[in-house]
N, C-alpha and C positions, 0 to 999 in steps of 0.2 A: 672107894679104893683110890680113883684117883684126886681128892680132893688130901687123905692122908697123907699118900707120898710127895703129891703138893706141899704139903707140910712141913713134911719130915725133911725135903732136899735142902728148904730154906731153915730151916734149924741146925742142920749140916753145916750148911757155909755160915751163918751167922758164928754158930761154936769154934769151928778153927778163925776165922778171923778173928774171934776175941783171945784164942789160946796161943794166937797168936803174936797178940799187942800184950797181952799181959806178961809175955818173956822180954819182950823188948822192952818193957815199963823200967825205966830207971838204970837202961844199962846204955841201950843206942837209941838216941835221940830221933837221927834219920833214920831207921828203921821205921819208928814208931810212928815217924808223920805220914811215910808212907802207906803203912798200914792203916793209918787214919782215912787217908784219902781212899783206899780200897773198899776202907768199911763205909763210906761216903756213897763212893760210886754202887755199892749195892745194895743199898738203904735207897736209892734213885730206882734202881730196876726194878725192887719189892714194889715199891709203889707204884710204879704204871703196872705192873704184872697184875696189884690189886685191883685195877681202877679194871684192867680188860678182863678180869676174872666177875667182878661186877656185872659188867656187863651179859657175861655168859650166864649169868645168874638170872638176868632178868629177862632176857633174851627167852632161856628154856623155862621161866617161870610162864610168859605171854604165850609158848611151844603149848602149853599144856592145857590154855586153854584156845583153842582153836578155834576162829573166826569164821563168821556166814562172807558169803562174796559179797555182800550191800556193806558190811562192818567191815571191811581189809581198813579201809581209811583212820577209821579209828582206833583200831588193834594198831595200825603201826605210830600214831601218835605216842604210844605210851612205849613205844620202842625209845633206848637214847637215839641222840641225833645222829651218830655216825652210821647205826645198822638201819635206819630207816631205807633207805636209797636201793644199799645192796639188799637187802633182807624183800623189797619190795620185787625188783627184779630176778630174785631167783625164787618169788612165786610165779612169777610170768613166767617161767622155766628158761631165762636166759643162763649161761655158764658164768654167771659173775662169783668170784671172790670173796667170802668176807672178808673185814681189817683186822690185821693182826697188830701186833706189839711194834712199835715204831722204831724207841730208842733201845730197848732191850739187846738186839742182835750189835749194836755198835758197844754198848756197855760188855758184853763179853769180853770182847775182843783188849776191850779198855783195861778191864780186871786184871789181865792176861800182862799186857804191856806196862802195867803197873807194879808188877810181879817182882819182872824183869830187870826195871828201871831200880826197885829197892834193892835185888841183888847186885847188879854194876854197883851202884853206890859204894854198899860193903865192901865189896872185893877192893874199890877205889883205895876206902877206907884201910883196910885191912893190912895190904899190901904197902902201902904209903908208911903203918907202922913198922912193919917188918925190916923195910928197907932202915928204917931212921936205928934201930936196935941195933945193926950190923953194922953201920957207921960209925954209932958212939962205941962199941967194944971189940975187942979186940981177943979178948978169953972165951974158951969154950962155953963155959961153963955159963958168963956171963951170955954169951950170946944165944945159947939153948933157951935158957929162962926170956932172954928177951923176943923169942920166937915162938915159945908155947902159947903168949898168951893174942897173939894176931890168928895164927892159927886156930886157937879152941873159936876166934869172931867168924870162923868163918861160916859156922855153922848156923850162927846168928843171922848172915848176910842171905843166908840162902830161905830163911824160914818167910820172908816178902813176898818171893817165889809162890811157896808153899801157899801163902792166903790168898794172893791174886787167882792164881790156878783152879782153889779150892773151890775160891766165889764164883770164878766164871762157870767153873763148873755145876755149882749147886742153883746157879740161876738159870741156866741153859736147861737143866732138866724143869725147874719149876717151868721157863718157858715152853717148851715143847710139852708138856703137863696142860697148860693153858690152851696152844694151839690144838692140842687134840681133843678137847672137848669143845671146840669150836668147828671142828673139824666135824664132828657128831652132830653137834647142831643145826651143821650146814644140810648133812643127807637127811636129816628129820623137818629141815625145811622143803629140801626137796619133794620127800614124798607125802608130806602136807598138799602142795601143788599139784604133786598129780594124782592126790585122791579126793579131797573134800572142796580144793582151792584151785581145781583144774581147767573151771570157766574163763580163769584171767588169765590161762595161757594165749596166745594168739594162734599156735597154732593146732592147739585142741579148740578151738573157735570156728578158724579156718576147716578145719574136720567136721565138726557139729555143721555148718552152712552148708558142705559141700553133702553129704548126708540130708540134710533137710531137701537140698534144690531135690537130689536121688529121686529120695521119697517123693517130693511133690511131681517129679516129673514120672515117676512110676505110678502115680496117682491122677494124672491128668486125664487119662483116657476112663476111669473109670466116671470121671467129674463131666465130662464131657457128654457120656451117656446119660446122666441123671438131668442135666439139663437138659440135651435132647427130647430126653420120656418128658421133663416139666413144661417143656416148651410146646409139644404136640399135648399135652395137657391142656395148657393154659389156648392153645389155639381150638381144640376142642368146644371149651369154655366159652370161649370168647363169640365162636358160632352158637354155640346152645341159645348164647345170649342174644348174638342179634338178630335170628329165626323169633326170639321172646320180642323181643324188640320190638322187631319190626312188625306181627300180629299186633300188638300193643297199641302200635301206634295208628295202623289202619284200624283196627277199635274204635281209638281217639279220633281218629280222624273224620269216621261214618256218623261217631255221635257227635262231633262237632257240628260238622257240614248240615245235618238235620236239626240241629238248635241252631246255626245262624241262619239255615231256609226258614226256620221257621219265625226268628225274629228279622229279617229282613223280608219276608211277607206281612208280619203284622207292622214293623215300621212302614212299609210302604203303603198299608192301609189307610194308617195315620195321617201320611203327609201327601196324601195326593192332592187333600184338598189346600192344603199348607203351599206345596210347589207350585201348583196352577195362580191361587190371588198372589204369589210374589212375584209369579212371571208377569203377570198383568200391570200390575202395579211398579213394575221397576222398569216392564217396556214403556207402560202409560207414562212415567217421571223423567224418562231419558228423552223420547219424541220430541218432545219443545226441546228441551236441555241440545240436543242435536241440532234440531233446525236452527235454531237462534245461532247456534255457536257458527254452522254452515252460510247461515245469512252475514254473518257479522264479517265473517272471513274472506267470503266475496266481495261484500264493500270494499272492504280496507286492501283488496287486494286491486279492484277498480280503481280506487282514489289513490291509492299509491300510482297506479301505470299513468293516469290522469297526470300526476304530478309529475311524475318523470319524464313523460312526451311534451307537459308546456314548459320544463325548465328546459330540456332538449330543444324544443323550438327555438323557445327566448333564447338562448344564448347563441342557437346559429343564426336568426335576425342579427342580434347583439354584433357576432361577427360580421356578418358580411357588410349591416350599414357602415361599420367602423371603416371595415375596408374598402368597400367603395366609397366612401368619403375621403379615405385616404389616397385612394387610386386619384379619385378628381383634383385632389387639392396638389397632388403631386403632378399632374399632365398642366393643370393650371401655371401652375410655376416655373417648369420646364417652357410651356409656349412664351410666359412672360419673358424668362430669361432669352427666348431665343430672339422675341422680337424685338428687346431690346441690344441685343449683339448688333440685328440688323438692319436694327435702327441707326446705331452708331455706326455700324461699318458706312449706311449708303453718307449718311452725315459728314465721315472723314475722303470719304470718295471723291463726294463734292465742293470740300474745301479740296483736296489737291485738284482735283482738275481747275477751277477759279484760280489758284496759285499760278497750276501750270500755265492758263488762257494771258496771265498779268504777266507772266514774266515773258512768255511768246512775244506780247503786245513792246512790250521794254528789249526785246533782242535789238531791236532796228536802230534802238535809241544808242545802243553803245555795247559794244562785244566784251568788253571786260567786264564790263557789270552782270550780264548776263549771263555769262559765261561762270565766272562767282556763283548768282542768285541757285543755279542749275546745280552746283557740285553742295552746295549748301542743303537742296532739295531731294538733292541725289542720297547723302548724307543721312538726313532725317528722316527717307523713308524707311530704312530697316528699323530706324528706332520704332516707327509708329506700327510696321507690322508686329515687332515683339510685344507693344502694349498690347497689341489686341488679342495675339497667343495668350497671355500670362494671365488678360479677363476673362478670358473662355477656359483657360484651366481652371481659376481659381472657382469660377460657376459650375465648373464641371464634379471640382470637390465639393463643393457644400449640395451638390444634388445626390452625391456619393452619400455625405452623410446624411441628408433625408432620408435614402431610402433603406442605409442601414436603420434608422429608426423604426421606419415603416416595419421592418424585419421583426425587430426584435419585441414592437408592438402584436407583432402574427404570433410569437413565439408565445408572449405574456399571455394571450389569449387560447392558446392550443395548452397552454400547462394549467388556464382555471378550467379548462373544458375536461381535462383529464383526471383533475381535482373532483370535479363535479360526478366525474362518472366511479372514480374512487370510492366517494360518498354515496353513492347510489346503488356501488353496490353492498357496503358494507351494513346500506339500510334492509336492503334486499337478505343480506344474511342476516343479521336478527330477526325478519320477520322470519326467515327457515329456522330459526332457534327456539323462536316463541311455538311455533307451529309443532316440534317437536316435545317443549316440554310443555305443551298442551296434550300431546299424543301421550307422552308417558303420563302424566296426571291422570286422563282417562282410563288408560291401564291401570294402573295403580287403584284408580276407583273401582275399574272391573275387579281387581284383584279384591278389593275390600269386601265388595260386593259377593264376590265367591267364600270371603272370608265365613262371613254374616251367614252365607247357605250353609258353610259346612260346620260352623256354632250352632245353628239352629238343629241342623239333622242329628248334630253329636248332643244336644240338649231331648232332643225328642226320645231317642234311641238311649238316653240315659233313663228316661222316663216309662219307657216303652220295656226297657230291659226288667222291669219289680212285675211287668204283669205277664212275662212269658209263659208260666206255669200255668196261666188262664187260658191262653190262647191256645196253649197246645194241640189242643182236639183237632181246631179248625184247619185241617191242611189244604181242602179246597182253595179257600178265602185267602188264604195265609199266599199262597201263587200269584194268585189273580191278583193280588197284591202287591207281588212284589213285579210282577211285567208291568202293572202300572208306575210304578215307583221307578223302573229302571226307565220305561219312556218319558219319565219326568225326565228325567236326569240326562237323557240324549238331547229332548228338547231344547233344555236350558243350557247342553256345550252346543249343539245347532246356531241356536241365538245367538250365544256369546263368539262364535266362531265367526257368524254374518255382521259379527259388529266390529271384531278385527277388521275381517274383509273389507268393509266401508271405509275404517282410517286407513286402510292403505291405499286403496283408490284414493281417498280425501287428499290425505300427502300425495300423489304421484301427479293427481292432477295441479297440486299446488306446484311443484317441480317442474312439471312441462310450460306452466305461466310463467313462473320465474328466467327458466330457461327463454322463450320467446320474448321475455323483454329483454334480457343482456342481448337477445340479436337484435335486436331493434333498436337498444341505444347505439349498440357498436356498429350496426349500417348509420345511423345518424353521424357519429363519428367520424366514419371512412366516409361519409359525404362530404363531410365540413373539411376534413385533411385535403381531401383531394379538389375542393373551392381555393383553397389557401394556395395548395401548390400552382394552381395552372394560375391565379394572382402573381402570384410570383416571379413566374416564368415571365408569364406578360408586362412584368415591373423590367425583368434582367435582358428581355426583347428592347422594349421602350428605351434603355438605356446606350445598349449595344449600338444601338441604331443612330442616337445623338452623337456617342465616341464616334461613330465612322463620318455623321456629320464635320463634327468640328476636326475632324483630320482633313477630312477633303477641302474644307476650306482655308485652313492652313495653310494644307499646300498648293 
């Protein structure tokens, strides 16, 4: 029905627009283009009207067959491009819109205005002749005939009207024909949505979650129970089990412990006599191996102390001849320089007094001479007191510098002596180096040693393990067996423990030797410092004593 009247309104308007142009054909010109352009502008609205009738076509063609929710995407592919969008949204059950017809609603209006604009024409037209008729005549008669014929145009002018109106008309219904069957399509999409398409709602989404949490949270307590009951299950279980368990394992454990009593009786049957010739034979190979090393170590610890008491002697001899030789040669020098001062002083003593006796003798001879000889002598004595100051200073400095030599010769000799005991001790400490990786090499060999017992017991006991099924009977033996076996085994940590215990006495007593010669160089030391200094002193004595000399005789 409504696809007929569709039809029919646009065969309508197309009819009078043509019945329209066909009166105007050959009579009015303007008329005729107007009507042209009428029939223009509605020949434009047919075809978008078509294009969106189209579309409703395939719109409700894709309606009918209706899409799974995983398929929307593809169902709307084949949608055209404009209803994709909206057509998509109003399955989500938003209120959107379809599109309707664009230019159609302005094209009425246009038909309309078109109408209008050919009837002004006319009338322009019409009127304009009327008046020109009235001007040229002047007779009735003349004048009726030349007004009949503007007038009978009038009705010409007005039929533009007529098709304009007609079309906008006849298109107005095709449109509104169009929108309402879009209009249909749209609540057929709607309840698409909310019956077979209602999961892409969000808020029928929103409703199914809230619903779900419901249920699950109405469901929680009963979920809670069963885990409960499976938990006091599973802990049931898990007791049944370790009661099994643990019987199981003391099971295990009783026949264990009575296979390894019984193979660690028959190994220790085995190797008692295996324990005893190793203990013999590795105490019998170590004995010299000990002694020698004990002997050798005491030498070398005597000829070291030997060596370090004659190099300590020798160089305190070494000092002290140096220094009493130096003390003599320095007192030596000192008396020489003194006796030669005092040799010179009596020397000049006694040329002035002979001076003075010759010029006494020469007074009587003549007082001006004499008198002269005397201020002349008077004169020359300060000079000759300052020579003899300026020799006894100058002796005074070169014994200064003697004895700083002396000095610094004490000094030369206290820094090889400190050298020496430097050396002595560093020799001291390698021999504590050697003596220790001597101690750990012995370890190390015990350790080997232990190694060696415990390959062998794990070689026997591999051996001994193929014949257990043999020995089983014997449980008496199989004991007896094995106290023996274990008193092997105390014996040989006993020993091995009595032989630690010996290297550490060995070392401690080595430590307490080393220790009693660093005291004994360093008293030799503090002997020899404290030789040096009271030297010294007795050098800075000796000296003081000369300064006070030669000042007292100065002055």
């Amino acid at each position: 029905m409504n696809r007929f009247l569709y039809v029919l309104a646009l065969l309508l308007g197309a009819g009078v627009i043509a019945w329209i142009g066909l009166g105007f054909f050959g009579t009015d010109h303007l008329a005729l283009v107007v009507t042209t352009v009428i029939a223009i502008a509605y020949a434009v609205g047919i075809g978008e009207l078509r294009q969106f009738r189209h579309a409703n076509d395939c719109l409700e063609q894709q309606l009918q067959q209706a899409p799974a929710v995983d398929a929307v995407d593809a169902w709307l592919a084949k949608l055209p491009a404009a209803l994709q969008p909206p057509v998509y949204q109003r399955l989500q059950g938003r209120p959107v819109a379809l599109p309707g017809p664009m230019m159609t609603p302005y094209l009425l209006g246009l038909l309309v205005m078109l109408g209008l604009l050919g009837t002004f024409a006319g009338m322009i037209v019409t009127l304009g002749g009327a008046a020109t008729a009235l001007d040229s005549s002047s007779e009735l008669d003349d004048i009726r005939s030349a007004l009949a014929a503007p007038i009978a145009g009038l009705s010409l002018a007005f039929g533009t009207s007529i098709a304009g109106v007609a079309a906008s008309a006849a298109l107005g219904l095709a449109s509104a024909l169009s929108r309402r069957q879009r209009v249909f399509l749209g609540r057929y999409i709607d309840a698409l949505a909310s019956r077979s398409l209602q999961s892409l709602n969000p808020e029928y989404q929103r409703r199914q979650t809230d619903a779900a949490l419901e249920q699950q949270a109405a469901q929680m307590p009963q979920l809670l129970e069963r885990m409960q009951s499976v938990a006091d299950s599973v802990e049931s279980m898990g007791r049944g089990i370790g009661e099994t368990l643990e019987q199981k394992q003391q099971d295990f454990h009783q026949s264990t412990a009575q296979h390894y009593q019984a193979l660690a009786d028959s190994v220790a049957s085995s190797l008692r006599q295996n324990v005893q010739d190793s203990g013999t034979a590795l105490s019998e190979s170590l004995t010299p191996f000990f002694e020698r090393t004990m002997a050798s170590w005491r030498e070398a610890a005597e000829q070291q102390q030997r060596q370090l008491l004659e190099q300590a002697n020798g160089s305190l001899l070494n000092a002290s001849e140096a220094f009493k030789h130096n003390s003599q040669a320095a007192s030596q020098h000192w008396r020489d320089g003194v006796d030669a001062l005092m040799q010179q002083l009596k020397q000049h003593f006694t040329e002035l007094e002979a001076n003075t006796a010759e010029q006494l003798g020469q007074l009587g001879q003549a007082l001006e001479a004499p008198v002269g000889h005397m201020l002349e002598r008077a004169a020359e004595a300060p000079q000759a007191a300052s020579d003899v100051i300026e020799a006894l200073r100058q002796r005074y400095v070169d014994t200064e510098q003697q004895e700083n030599r002396l000095l610094e010769e004490r000094q030369r000799l206290a820094s090889e002596l400190e050298q020496l005991i430097g050396e002595q001790r560093e020799a001291a400490q390698a021999q504590q180096r050697a003596l220790e990786e001597f101690v750990d090499g012995a370890g190390q060999t015990m350790a080997d040693v232990q190694q060696l017992f415990r390959q062998q017991m794990e070689q026997q006991g591999e051996r001994l393990s193929e014949a257990v099924d043999e020995v089983r009977g014997g449980g008496s033996e199989i004991l007896s067996l094995s106290d023996a076996l274990q008193a092997a085994l105390e014996q040989f940590s006993q020993a091995n423990q009595a032989l630690l215990d010996g290297f550490s006495r060995i070392e401690e007593q080595l430590g307490a030797t080393q220790q009693r010669s660093d005291e004994q160089l360093a008293y030799y030391v503090e002997q020899a410092r404290e030789v040096i200094d009271y030297s010294t002193q007795s050098q800075h004595e000796v000296v003081d004593s000369l300064r006070a000399l030669a000042k007292g005789k100065a002055s």
